[in-house]
N, C-alpha and C positions, 0 to 999 in steps of 0.2 A: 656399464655406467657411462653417461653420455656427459661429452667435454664439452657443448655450449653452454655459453652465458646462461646465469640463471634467470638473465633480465627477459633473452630471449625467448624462455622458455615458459615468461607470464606475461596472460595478456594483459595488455593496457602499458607492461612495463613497468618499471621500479620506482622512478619517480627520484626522489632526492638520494634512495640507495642504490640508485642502478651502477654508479658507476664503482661504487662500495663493495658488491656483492658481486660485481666482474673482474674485481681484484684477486688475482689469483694469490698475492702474499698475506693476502688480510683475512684473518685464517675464523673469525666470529664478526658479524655485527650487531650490537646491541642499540636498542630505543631505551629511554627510561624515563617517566613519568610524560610517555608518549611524545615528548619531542625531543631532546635531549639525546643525539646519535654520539656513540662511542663504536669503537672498534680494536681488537684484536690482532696487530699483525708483527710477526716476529719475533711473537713474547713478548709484547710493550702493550699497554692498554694503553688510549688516548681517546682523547676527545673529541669530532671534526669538526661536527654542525649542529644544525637542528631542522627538524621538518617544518612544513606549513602549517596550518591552524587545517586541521581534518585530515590531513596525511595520512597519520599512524591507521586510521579504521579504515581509509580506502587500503591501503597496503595489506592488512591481515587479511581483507575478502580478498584481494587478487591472489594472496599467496594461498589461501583455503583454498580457493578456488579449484583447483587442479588436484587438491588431496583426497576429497570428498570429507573434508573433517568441518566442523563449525565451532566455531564460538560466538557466546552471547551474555547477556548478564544472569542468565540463570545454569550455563554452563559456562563459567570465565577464564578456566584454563584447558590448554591445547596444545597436546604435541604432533605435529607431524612433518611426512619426511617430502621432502619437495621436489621437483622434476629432475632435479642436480644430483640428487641423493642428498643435500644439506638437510641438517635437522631443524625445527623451528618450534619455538616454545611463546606462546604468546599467554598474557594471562592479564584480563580487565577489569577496570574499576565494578565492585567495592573491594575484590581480593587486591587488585594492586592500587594502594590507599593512593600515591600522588598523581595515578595517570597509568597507560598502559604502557605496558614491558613487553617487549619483545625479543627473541636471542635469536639468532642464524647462527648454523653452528657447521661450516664446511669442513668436508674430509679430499682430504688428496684422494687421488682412483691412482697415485703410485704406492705399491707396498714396498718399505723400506726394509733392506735385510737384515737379521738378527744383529751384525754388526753394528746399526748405525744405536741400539737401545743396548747397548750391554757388550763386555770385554770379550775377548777370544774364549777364553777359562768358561765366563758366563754364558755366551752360544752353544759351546760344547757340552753344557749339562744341560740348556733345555731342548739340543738335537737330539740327544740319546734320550730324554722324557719322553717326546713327541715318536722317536721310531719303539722306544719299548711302549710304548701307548700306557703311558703313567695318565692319572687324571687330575687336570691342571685349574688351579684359580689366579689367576690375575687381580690384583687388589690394586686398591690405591686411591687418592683424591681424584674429582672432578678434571679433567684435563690432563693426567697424569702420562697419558698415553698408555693406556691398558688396550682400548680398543686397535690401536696402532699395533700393538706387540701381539697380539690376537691373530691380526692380518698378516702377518709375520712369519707365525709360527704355522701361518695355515700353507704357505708355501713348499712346508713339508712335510704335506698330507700326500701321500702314496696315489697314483691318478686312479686305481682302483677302488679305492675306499671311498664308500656312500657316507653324505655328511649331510646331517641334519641343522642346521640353522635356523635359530627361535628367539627374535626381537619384537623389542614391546613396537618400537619405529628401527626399520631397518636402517641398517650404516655399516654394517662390519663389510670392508671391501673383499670381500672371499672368489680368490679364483679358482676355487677345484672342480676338477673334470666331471664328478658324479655329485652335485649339489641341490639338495631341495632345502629352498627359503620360502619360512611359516613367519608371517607377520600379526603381529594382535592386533586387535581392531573396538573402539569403543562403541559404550551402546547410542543410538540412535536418539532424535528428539522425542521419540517415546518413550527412551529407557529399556530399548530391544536390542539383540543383534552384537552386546559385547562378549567379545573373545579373548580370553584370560590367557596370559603367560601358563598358569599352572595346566589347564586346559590345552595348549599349545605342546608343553611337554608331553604329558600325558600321551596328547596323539603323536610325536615324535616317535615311541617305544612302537607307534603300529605299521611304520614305516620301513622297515627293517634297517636300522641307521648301524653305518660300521663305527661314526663320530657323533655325537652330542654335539653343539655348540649353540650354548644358550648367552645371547649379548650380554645380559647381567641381571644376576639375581638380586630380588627388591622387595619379598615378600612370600608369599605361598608356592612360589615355583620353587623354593627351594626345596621344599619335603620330596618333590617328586624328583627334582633331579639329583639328589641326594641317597631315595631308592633307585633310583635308576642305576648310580655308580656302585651303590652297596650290592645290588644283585646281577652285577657281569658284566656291564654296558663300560667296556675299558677305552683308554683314548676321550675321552669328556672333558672338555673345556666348558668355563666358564668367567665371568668379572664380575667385582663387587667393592663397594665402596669401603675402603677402611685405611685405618690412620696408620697402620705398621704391621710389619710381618707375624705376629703375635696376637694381633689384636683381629685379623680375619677369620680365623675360627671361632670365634666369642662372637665376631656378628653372624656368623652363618648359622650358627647353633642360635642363637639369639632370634634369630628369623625363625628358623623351625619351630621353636618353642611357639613361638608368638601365634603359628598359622593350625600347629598339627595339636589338636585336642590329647590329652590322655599321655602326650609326652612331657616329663620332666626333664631336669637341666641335667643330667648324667645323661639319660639317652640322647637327647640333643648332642651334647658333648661327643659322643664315643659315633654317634652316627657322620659327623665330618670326621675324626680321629681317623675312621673305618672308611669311607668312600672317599678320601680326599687324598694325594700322595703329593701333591707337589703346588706350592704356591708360592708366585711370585709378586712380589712388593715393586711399583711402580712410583718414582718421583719428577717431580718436575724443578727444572733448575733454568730458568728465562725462559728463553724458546727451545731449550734441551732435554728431551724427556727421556728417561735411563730405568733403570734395572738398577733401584736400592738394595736389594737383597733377595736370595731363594731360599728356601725351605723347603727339608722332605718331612716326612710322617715315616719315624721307624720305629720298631716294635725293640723295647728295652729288654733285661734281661726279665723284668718282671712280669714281660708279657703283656706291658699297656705301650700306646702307640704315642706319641711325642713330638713334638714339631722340633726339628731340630735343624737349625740355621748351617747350609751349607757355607763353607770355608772358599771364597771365592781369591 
């Protein structure tokens, strides 16, 4: 991951974000209704300035520029991951009704230690997850620091175990010794050439992977990496958006439903029940992102499996 300016690393330069986006504490910057600059730094959202009259559309070509991604008014939304590794989310008028949106969305290239997201008690149950190769979800809101805790826990991936890595825009900062990173890729101004998360998986399995790690499930990748974990593939991480430690099984099974034909809401149900052992609930508190809660899946006396909220 390279530690230059991201100003540096477009040409023409940034323009009214340059000195914004070289702030190493200013951890997102946002446009909104294309001039209206806000930012993100230290858990405080505020608002600085504003761009020139045509800014915002030279700024989303310089920053395409280098991705090979496009946007236009017949394709108006766009993610992709920029020279820095930051993420970038643009999306244009008539989707965004008062003007164009933009997000920058920076990651540290430091991985913070279990410590700094959760108690002594709390590391020590997802050390022993991660060396029994339990298979793990990460939940939580937007910014919760799931993908943080991710890059965390990948720190205690064994330097011989092959780790498969599968984002829709890459960002998980992963340093292990034997890594292969599969990035998705959308279709082309013809409508050719896109490469699906679920597609992504799929080929994951021919890889010979000792680890899973899928940045977040959002859809049809989940049936596959949900067989993948039902049929032996142990050690599988993943992250997924949900409101509490209860409520990520209901979207995961919720997803599957939604994608895999011929399944009902029991199967769905009993297929996360059954490839899923360990998930963690992720909050944000200012600029402090923690470890609300964990949850195993045990099997009762009756023989069905159960999310049951560890006693932390």
């Amino acid at each position: 991951m390279t530690t230059a300016p991201l100003s540096s690393l477009i040409p023409g330069g940034l323009g009214s974000l340059q000195t914004l986006c070289d702030d190493s504490s200013i951890s997102e910057v946002m446009v909104v209704a294309g001039r209206h600059v806000w930012v993100e730094q230290r858990g405080h959202v505020r608002r600085v300035g504003e761009l020139m009259h045509g800014e915002f559309d030279v700024l989303v070509e310089r920053l395409l520029r280098s991705s090979r991604r496009r946007v236009d008014i017949m394709s108006p939304i766009v993610e992709a991951r920029l020279p820095d590794n930051s993420r970038l989310c643009a999306v244009l008028p008539p989707v965004s009704v008062d003007g164009g949106s933009l997000n920058i969305r920076r990651f540290s290239s430091t991985v913070r230690e279990l410590d700094h997201f959760c108690t002594p008690r709390e590391a020590a149950i997802l050390q022993q997850a991660v060396c029994d190769r339990r298979n793990i979800v990460v939940a939580g809101a937007t910014s919760s620091g799931k993908t943080s805790l991710l890059a965390s826990l990948a720190k205690l991936i064994a330097e011989h175990e092959r780790v498969v890595c599968i984002e829709d825009t890459a960002e998980l900062p992963l340093h292990c010794e034997h890594l292969v990173r599969l990035e998705g890729r959308p279709a082309n101004i013809e409508g050719h050439g896109h490469i699906s998360m679920q597609t992504l998986v799929r080929t994951a399995l021919r890889l010979r992977p000792d680890r899973i790690v899928v940045g977040e499930v959002r859809g049809a990748e989940v049936v596959d990496m949900l067989t993948a974990l039902h049929t032996g593939h142990r050690g599988c991480w993943t992250t997924c958006h949900s409101t509490s430690l209860h409520d990520t099984p209901r979207r995961l099974a919720a997803m599957a439903l939604g994608a895999q034909r011929g399944w009902n809401a029991d199967i769905a149900t009993d297929m996360v029940r059954d490839s899923v052992d360990v998930i963690v609930h992720m909050q944000r508190h200012d600029e402090r992102r923690a470890v609300a809660a964990i949850g195993t899946f045990e099997t009762m006396a009756d023989g069905a499996r159960r999310l049951v909220r560890v006693d932390c």
